[in-house]
C-alpha positions as CSV (number, residue, x, y, z in Angstrom):
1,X,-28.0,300.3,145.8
2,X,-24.6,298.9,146.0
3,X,-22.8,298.3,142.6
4,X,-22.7,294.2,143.4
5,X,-25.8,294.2,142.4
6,X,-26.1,295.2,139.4
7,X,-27.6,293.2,137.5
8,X,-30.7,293.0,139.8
9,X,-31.5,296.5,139.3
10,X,-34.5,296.7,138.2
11,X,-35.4,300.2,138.5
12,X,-32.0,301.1,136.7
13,X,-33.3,298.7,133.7
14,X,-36.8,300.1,133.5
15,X,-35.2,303.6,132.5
16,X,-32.7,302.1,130.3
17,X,-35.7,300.4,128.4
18,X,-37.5,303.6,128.4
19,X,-34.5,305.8,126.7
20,X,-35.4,306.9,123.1
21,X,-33.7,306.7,120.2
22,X,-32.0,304.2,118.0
23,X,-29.0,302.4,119.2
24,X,-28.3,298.7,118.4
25,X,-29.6,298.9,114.7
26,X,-29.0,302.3,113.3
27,X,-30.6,304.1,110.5
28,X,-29.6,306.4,108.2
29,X,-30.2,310.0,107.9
30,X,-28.7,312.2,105.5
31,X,-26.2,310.0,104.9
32,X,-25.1,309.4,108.7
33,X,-26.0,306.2,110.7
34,X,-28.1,307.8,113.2
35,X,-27.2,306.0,117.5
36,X,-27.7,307.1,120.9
37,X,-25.4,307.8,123.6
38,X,-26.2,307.4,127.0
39,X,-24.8,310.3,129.3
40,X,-24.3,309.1,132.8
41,X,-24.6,313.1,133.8
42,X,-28.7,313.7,134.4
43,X,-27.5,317.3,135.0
44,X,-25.1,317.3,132.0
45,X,-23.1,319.4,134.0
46,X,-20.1,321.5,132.9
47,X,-17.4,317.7,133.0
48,X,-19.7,316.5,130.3
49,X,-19.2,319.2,128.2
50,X,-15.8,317.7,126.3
51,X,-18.3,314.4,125.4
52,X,-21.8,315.2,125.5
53,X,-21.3,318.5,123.3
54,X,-18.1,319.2,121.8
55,X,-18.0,316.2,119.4
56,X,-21.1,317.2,117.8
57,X,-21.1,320.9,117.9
58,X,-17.8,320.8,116.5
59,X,-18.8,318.4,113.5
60,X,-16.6,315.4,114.7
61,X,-19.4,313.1,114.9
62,X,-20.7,314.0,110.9
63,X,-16.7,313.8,110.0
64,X,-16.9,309.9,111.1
65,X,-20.3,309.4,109.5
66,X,-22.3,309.9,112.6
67,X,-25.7,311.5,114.2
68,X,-25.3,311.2,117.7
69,X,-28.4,311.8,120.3
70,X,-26.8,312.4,123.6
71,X,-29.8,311.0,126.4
72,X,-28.8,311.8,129.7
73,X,-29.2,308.9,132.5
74,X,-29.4,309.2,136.1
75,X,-26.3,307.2,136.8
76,X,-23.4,305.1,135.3
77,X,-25.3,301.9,136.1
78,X,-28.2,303.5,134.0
79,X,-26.2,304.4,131.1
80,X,-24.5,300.7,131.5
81,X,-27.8,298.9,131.3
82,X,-29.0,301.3,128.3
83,X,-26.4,299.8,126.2
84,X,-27.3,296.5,127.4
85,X,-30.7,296.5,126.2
86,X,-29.9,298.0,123.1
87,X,-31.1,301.0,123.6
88,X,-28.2,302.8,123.4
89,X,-25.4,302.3,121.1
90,X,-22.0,303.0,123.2
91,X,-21.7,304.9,127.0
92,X,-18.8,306.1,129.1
93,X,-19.3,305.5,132.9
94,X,-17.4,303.9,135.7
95,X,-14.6,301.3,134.7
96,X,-16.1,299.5,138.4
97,X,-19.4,299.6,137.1
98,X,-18.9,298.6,133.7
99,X,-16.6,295.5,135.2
100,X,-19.5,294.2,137.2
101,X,-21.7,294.2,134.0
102,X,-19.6,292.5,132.1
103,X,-18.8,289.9,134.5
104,X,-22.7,289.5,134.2
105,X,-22.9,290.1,130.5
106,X,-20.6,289.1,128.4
107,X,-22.0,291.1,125.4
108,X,-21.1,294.0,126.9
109,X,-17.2,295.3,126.7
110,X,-15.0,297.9,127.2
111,X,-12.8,299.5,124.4
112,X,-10.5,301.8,125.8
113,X,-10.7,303.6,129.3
114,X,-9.7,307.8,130.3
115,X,-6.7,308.4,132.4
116,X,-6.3,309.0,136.3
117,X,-8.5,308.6,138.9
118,X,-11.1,311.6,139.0
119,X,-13.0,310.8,142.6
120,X,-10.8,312.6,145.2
121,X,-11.2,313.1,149.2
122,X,-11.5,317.0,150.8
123,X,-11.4,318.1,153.6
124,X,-11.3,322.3,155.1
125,X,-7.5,323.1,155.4
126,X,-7.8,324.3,158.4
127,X,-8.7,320.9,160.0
128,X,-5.2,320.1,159.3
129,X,-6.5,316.7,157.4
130,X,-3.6,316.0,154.6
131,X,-3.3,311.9,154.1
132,X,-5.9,309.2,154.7
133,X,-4.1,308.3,157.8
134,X,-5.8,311.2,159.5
135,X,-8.8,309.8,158.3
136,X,-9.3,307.6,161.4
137,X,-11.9,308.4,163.6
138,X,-13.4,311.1,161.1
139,X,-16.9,311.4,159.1
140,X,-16.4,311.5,155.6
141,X,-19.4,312.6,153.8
142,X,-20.6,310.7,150.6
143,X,-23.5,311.5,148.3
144,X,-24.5,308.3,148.8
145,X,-23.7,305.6,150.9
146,X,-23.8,303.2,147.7
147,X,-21.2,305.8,146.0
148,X,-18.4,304.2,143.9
149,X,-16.9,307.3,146.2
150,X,-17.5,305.5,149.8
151,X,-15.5,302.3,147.6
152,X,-12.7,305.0,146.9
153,X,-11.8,306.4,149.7
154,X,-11.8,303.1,151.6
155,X,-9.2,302.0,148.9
156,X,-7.2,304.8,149.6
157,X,-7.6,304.5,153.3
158,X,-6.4,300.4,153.5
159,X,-3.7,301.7,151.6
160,X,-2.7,303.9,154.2
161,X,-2.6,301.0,156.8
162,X,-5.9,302.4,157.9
163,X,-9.1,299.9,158.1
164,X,-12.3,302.1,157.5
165,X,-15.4,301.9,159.6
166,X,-18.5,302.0,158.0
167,X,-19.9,303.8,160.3
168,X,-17.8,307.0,159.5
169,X,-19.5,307.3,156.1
170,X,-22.1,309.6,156.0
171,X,-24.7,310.2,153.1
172,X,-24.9,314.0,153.0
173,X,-26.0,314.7,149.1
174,X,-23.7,317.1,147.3
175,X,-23.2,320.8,146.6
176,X,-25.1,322.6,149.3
177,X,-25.9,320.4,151.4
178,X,-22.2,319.1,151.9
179,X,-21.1,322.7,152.4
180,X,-24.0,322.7,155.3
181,X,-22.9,319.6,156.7
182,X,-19.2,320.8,157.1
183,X,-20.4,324.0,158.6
184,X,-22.5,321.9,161.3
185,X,-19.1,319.3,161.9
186,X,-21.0,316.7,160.6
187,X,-18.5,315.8,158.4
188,X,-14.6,316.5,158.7
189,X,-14.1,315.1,155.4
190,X,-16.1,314.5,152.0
191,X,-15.4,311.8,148.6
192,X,-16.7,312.9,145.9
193,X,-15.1,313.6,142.8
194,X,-13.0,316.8,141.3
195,X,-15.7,319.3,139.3
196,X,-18.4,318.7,142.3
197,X,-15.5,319.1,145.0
198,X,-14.6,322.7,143.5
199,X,-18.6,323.8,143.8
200,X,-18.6,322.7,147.3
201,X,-14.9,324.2,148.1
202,X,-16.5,328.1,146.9
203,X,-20.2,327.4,148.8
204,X,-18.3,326.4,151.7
205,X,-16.5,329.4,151.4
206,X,-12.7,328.5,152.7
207,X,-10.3,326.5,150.9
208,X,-10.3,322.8,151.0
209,X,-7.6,320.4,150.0
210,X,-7.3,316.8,148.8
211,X,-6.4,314.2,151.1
212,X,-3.4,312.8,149.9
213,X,-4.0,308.8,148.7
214,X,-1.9,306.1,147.1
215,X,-5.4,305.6,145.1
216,X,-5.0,308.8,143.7
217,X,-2.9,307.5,141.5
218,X,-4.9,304.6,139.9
219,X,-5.8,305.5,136.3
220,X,-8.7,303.7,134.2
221,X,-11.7,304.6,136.6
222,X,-13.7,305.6,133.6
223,X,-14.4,303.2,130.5
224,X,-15.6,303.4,126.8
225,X,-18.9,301.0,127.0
226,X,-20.0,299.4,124.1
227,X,-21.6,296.0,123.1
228,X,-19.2,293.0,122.1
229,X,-21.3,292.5,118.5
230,X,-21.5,296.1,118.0
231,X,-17.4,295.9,118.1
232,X,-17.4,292.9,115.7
233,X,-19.9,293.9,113.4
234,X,-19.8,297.9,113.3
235,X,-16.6,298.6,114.0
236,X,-16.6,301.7,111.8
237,X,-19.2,303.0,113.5
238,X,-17.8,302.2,116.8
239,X,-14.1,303.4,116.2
240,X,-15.5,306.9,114.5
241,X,-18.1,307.5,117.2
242,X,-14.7,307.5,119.9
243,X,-12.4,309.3,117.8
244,X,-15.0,312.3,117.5
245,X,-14.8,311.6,121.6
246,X,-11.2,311.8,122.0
247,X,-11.1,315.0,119.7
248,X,-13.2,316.4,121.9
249,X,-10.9,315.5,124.7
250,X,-7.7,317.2,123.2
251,X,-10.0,320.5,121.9
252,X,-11.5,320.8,126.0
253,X,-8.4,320.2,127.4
254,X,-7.1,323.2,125.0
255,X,-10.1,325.8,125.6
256,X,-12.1,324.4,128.0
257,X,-14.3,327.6,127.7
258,X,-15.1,327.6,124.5
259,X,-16.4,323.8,125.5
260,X,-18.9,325.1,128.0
261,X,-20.1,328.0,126.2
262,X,-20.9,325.3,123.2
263,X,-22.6,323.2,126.5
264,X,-24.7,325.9,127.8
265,X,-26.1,327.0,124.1
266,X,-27.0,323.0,123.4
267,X,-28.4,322.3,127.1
268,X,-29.2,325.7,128.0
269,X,-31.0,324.0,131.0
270,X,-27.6,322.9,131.7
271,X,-26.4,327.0,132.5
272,X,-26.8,328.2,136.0
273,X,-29.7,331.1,136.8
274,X,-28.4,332.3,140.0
275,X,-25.8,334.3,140.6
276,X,-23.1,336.3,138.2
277,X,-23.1,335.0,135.0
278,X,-19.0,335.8,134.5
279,X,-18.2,333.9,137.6
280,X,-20.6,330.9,136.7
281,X,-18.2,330.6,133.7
282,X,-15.1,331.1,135.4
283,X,-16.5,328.1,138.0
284,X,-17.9,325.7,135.1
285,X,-14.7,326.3,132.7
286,X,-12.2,325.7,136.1
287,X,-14.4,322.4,136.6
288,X,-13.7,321.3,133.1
289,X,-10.6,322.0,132.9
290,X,-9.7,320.1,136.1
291,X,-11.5,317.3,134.1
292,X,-9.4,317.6,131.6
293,X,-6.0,317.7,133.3
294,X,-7.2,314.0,134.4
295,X,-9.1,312.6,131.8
296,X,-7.7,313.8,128.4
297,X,-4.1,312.6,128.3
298,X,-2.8,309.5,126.3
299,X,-3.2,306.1,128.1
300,X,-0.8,304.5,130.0
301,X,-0.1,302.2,127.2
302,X,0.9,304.9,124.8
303,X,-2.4,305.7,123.3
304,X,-5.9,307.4,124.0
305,X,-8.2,305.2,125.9
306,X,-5.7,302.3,126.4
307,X,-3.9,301.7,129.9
308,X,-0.9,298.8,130.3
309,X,-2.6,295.7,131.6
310,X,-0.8,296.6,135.0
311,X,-2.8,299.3,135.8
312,X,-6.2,297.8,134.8
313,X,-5.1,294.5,137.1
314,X,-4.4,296.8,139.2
315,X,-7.8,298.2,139.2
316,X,-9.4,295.2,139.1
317,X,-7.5,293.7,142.2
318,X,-8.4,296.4,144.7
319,X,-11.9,296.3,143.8
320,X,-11.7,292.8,144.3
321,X,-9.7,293.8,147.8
322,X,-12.0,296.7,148.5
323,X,-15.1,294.4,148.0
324,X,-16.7,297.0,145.2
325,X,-16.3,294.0,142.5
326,X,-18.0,290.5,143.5
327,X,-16.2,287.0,142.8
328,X,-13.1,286.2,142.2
329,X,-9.8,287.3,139.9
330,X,-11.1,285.0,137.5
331,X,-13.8,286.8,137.0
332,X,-12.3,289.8,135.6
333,X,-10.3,288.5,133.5
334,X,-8.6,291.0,131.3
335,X,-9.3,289.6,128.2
336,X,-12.9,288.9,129.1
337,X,-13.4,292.7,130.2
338,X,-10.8,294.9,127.5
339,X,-11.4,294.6,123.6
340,X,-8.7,297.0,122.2
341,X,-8.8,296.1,118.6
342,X,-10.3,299.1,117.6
343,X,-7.2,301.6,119.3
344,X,-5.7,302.2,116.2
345,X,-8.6,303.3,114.6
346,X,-9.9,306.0,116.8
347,X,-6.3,307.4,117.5
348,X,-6.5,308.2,113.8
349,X,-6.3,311.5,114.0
350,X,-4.3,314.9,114.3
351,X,-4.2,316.0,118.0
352,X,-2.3,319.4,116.5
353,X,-4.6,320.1,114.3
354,X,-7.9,319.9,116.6
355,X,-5.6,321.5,119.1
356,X,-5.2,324.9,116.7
357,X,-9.0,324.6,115.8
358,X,-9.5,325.3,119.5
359,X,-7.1,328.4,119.7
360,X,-8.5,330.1,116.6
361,X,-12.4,328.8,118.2
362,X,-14.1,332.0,118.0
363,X,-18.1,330.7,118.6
364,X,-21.0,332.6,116.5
């Protein structure tokens, strides 16, 4: 399903109205308003560990007067829709996803947005593949052929000078099944994004490298959901609820092992089964922490979660480009899209301070 149509998806609807929990109008318990948080991570996979677990199992959520109930989604549009329907309070997905929404419905907005751009291209080293250029004439694997991935690397590949064929996409799953396909020559090339890329790099047994892209650069892909009234009229609850994220951030970024070990002991579904247990962790915490190094540093615009409005237009105006977003510039307008009344609030806090509790961390 391709991301223009998002607001026709009604499969992706049906599982955001059948999410539990209690999200537009929350209750107290013990003292703590009680929301849901839609994780757009079905697997909650070692990159969702600085979000999905950290903030709770650290006690940042109680600190800003939360109970959070993390409920997993099978993709960002999911987790999008979920907040939509009020059946979760606030998500973080994809800024391309979350734009479409918007321009769709207008009660939805996004308050802040993570650095970098974490979907990357790899390809074997020794096909000798290095910038998009040598992209031409190549298949690049995609999970899907609806991936915001397949949008990415066809970004980075006009950028180049280099028009991408449709054709040279090819949907080929992830993990195993991409290593496979690289072994058979199906593919000479793969877009996916960092974490995921380092699982298929150590099945496929041979280093890879990223193929070098002006996109790399862009910053913003990833966006702090929530709904417009929430904003308005709960702005406590919003602005706590994504300084306990941004906490969690900075403390991943610092021990990105302790993170995952506090990840597999909530989820432990979440843990692999197979294989050496020491090296799982070594593979989860190096996936993190690659995370990290993208996601957790302060905005362009000087603060957690906020980018300059050059680098969202930016954004905005090679999805537009790239045909990922639908419409016109108008569309997106940055003030229709960006609320960031509230970025202040949750960069209230002490980023030493969290940063020394995840030194001195020492787990039960």
């Amino acid at each position: 399903m391709n991301i223009k149509n998002l607001a026709a998806s009604s499969a992706a609807l049906a599982l955001a109205i059948g999410l539990t929990g209690c999200a537009g109008s929350a209750t107290e318990a013990d003292g703590l308003d009680k929301v849901t948080f839609a994780v757009a991570d079905q697997s909650l996979s070692a990159t969702s560990a600085s979000y999905a677990t950290v903030p709770g199992s650290m006690g940042y959520f109680k600190e800003a007067g939360l109970e959070v109930e993390m409920q997993p989604v099978e993709s960002a549009l999911a987790a999008i829709q979920s907040v939509a329907s009020g059946n979760s309070f606030c998500t973080y997905a994809s800024t391309y996803n979350a734009l479409s929404a918007i321009k769709d419905d207008p009660n939805l907005v996004i308050v802040g947005t993570t650095t970098g751009n974490i979907f990357r291209v790899i390809s074997p080293e020794s096909l000798g593949i290095k910038t998009s250029k040598d992209l031409t004439g190549k298949s690049i694997g995609v999970s899907s052929l609806t991936s915001i991935a397949t949008d990415i690397a066809s970004i980075g590949m006009r950028y180049d000078g280099v028009e991408p064929d449709p054709n040279q996409f090819l949907a080929v799953g992830y993990g195993a099944q991409t290593a496979q396909a690289f072994k058979n020559n199906d593919i000479q090339a793969y877009s996916g994004f960092d974490g995921p890329n380092m699982v298929i790099e150590s099945l496929l047994g041979e280093p890879v490298v990223n193929v070098a892209s002006a996109a790399d650069s862009m910053t913003g892909t990833s966006s702090l959901v929530c709904r417009a009234k929430d904003v308005a009229e709960k702005p406590d609850m919003v602005s706590g609820l994504w300084t306990a994220f941004f906490k969690a951030l900075v403390f991943s970024q610092e021990n990105p092992e302790a993170a995952v070990k506090m990840h597999w002991e909530k989820f432990p579904a979440s843990k692999p089964t197979q294989g050496d247990e020491a090296e799982n962790l070594k593979m989860a915490t190096g996936q993190l922490a690659l995370r990290m190094k993208t996601t957790a540093q302060v905005g362009s615009a000087g603060h957690y979660g906020e980018q300059t409005d050059k680098d969202m237009q930016r954004l905005i105006d090679d999805g537009l480009e790239g045909g990922i977003l639908e419409g016109s510039g108008s569309d997106y307008a940055l003030e229709k899209m960006f609320n960031y009344d509230l970025v202040d609030e949750y960069n209230d806090f002490d980023a030493k301070a969290v940063i020394k509790q995840a030194r001195e961390w020492q787990g039960k």
